[in-house]
C-alpha angles and dihedrals in degrees: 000000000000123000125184101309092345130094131171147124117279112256095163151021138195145165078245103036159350131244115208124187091227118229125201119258130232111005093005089046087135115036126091108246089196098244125114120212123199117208120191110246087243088073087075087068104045096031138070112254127205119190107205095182099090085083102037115189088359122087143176103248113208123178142134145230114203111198128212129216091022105248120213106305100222094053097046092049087054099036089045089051093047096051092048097045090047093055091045097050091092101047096044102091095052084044086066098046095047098047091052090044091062101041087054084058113042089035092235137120113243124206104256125290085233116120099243110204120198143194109216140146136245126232083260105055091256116139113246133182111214113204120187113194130195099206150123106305093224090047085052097100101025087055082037090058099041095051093043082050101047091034089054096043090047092056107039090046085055086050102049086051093062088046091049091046090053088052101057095042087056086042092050087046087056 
């Protein structure tokens, strides 16, 4: 669940109190950071609850890779694609099951298992490509890592080709 700032599994419960194992927040959104937090039972009533439950060991992954400079559009929006496409692949037919899984069970329509990739821009005019991943939630960052990594090494290597090639052709004019 997820109260207010906190967010954790439920350990315990009490008439008084509830114990959560706390989990970190933004990159680290699903990984244990060892602590407990105990949060009076009040705090249901004057904070916002999220019950995280309803997907179980699935999660919507969103994170961003802002990219700077700003490579050639069209090839970051294929080669992007292509990356996050590729590490889902195998993930992709238990996706399905268990999105439907979960909709057959909560009655509700969820958005589609398929990784969405997006071209945006930052506040500050940086490119930056937005992925949104249905996957195991303890597979999240580690899927979140591989395809920054891989994102970030695909585009400054197609960078670094246009800059070669200039180089040479100045080199072959001399």
């Amino acid at each position: 669940i997820e109260v207010g700032e906190i967010r954790g599994e439920v350990i315990d419960h009490t008439l008084l109190a509830t114990t959560l194992e706390e989990f970190g927040t933004g990159p680290h959104a699903y990984m244990p950071t060892g602590r407990t937090v105990v949060l009076p039972n009040s705090m249901f009533l004057t904070s916002a609850v999220r019950n995280q439950t309803a997907l179980r060991e699935y999660t919507y992954h969103r994170f961003a890779v802002t990219l700077d400079p700003a490579p050639n559009v069209g090839h970051a929006k294929d080669t992007t694609h292509e990356i996050v496409h590729r590490h889902y692949a195998p993930l992709r037919d238990h996706a399905l099951q268990a999105n439907a899984v979960v909709e057959h069970r909560t009655r509700t329509d969820l958005p589609d298992p398929e990784p969405l990739v997006r071209l945006r821009t930052s506040d500050l005019g940086k490119l930056r490509v937005e992925v949104t991943l249905f996957c195991p939630s303890q597979m999240a960052e580690q899927l979140e890592s591989e395809i920054t990594y891989e994102i970030l090494s695909a585009l400054h290597v197609a960078q670094a080709k246009p800059e070669a090639a200039e180089g040479a052709a100045i080199t072959e004019a001399e």
